[in-house]
C-alpha positions, 0 to 999 in steps of 0.5 A, a space after each residue: 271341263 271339257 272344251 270345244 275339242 273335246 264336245 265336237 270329238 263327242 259328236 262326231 262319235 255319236 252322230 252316226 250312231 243316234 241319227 235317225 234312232 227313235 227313243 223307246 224309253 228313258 230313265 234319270 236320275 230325279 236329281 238335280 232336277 234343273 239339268 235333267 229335265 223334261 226326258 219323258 218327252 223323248 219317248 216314241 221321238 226319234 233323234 234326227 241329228 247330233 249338233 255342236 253350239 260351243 260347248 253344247 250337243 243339240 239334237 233335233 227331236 222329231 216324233 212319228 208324224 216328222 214335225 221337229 219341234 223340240 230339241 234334246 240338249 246336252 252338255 258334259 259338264 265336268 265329269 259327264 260321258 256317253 256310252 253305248 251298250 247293249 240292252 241287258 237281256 231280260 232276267 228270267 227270274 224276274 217278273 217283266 216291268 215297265 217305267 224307270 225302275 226297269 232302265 239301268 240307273 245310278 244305284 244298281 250300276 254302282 252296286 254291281 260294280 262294288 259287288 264285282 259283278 261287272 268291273 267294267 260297268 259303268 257307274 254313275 249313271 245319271 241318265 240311259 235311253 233305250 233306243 230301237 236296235 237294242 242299245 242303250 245310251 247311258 249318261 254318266 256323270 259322277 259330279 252331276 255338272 252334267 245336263 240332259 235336256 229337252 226344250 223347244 226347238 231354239 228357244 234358250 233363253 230363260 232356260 238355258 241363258 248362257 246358251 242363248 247368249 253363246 258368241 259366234 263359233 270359233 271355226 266359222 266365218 261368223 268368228 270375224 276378226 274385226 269383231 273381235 279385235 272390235 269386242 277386245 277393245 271395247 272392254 277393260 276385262 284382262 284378255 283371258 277373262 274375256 275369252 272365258 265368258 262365252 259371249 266373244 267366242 263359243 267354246 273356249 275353256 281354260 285349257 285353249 284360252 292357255 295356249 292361243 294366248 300362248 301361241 299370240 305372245 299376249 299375256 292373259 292379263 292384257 287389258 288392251 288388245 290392239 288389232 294387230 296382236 287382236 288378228 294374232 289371237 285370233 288366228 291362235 284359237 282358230 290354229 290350236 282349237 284345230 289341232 286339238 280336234 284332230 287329236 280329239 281333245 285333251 283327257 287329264 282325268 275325266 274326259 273320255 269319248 264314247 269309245 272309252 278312249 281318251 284324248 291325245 292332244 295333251 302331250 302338244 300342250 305349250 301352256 296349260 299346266 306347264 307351271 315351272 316347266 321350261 317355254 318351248 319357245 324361249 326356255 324361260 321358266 313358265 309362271 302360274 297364276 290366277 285370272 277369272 278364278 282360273 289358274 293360268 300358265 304363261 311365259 313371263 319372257 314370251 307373254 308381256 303384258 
């Protein structure tokens, strides 16, 4: 799933390219209804900015008279990616329409790629917005983990809980560490689990949880964190999460950005999927395991519990 790295890479292509552009008509996929929802009313509104919370895209909504009062809410899930294309010109054998059967859509995007009409065609769209300079934004997302959706302005809570609930940004002065060293020790959870959940720290996944824990010497298993190896971790997240950025973000399959390119951050990996491979630090055998459901990388030598 793509990480904090990986959504901010999103954004930051996609930010110059929405800002300011109004939505002249959408189409989506009906299905699953709880993570695409309430698109109609992205119609005639224009899109003031893209922002990042975590692993979340937040873009203001303001409709002809100025007043932002909604939010449209993104999130890649596992397997989502944007693309811009341009609008397909009308076809001259077909009578004009209007509504979401004229917007491009998951079946005729799959079909035309399995009849060879377009290789490059996306697939799996789940959702495209016809913007005013004749693009469109498409949204794919062949496992449908995805979501698109339109709520009113800061209000998540009950609609989007785990975004209500986010812990500060790794990479703001919120990200305090006598905080965090506070919230590690407050808690018997092993340390990476912790991580994990969002509610310490917005935006880091399983992949950056490997390395900053990696790179503080503390095994994802640790169920007491002092504060000195606490100041350690912190500094981790913040180094590593850094460098990822600037290499937008780490593609193993699906991550792509809106360019179609993939990250390069995953030849600077020192943890996550490493299992086997020599510690670029002591040459000890790196060990897989399993921690919150997720498969973990460490050092046995480097990373003591």
């Amino acid at each position: 799933m793509p990480e904090l790295p990986e959504v901010e890479s999103v954004r930051r292509q996609l930010a110059p390219e929405l800002r300011g552009r109004r939505v002249v008509s959408v189409w989506w996929d009906p299905y699953p209804r709880t993570r695409l929802s309430d698109l109609h009313l992205l119609e005639g509104r224009r899109l003031e900015d893209v922002h990042r919370r975590g692993k979340y895209l937040l873009c203001p909504l303001s409709p002809p008279d100025g007043r932002t009062d909604l939010e449209l809410v993104l999130h890649l899930g596992m397997t989502g990616s944007f693309r811009l294309v341009p609008l397909p010109a009308p076809d001259a054998h077909e009578e004009p329409g209007s509504g979401a059967d004229d917007e491009p859509g998951p079946d005729r995007a799959d079909e035309d790629a399995a009849d060879g009409a377009d290789p490059d065609a996306p697939t799996h769209v789940r959702a495209s917005l016809v913007l005013d300079d004749d693009r469109v934004l498409l949204f794919r997302d062949p496992r449908r983990f995805g979501r698109m959706s339109v709520v009113p302005a800061g209000e998540y809570r009950g609609r989007i809980p785990t975004l209500a609930q986010l812990g500060p940004e790794p990479l703001s002065d919120a990200f305090e560490v006598g905080r965090f060293a506070a919230a590690l020790a407050a808690t018997s959870a092993p340390v990476k689990a912790k991580l994990l959940d969002q509610r310490l720290v917005a935006g880091v996944g399983n992949i950056y949880a490997d390395e900053a824990l990696w790179r503080a010497r503390i095994h994802p298993a640790s169920r007491r964190v002092g504060r000195r190896r606490a100041a350690a971790l912190h500094r981790a997240i913040r180094e590593v999460l850094t460098a990822a950025i600037e290499r937008e973000g780490t593609t193993f399959r699906d991550y792509q950005m809106v360019n179609g390119q993939s990250g390069r951050y995953v030849d600077l990996l020192d943890a996550y999927g490493q299992g086997d491979l020599p510690c670029r630090r002591c040459g000890t055998a790196m060990r897989r395991t399993v921690i919150a459901q997720r498969g973990t990388t460490y050092c046995p030598l480097c990373q003591r519990p």
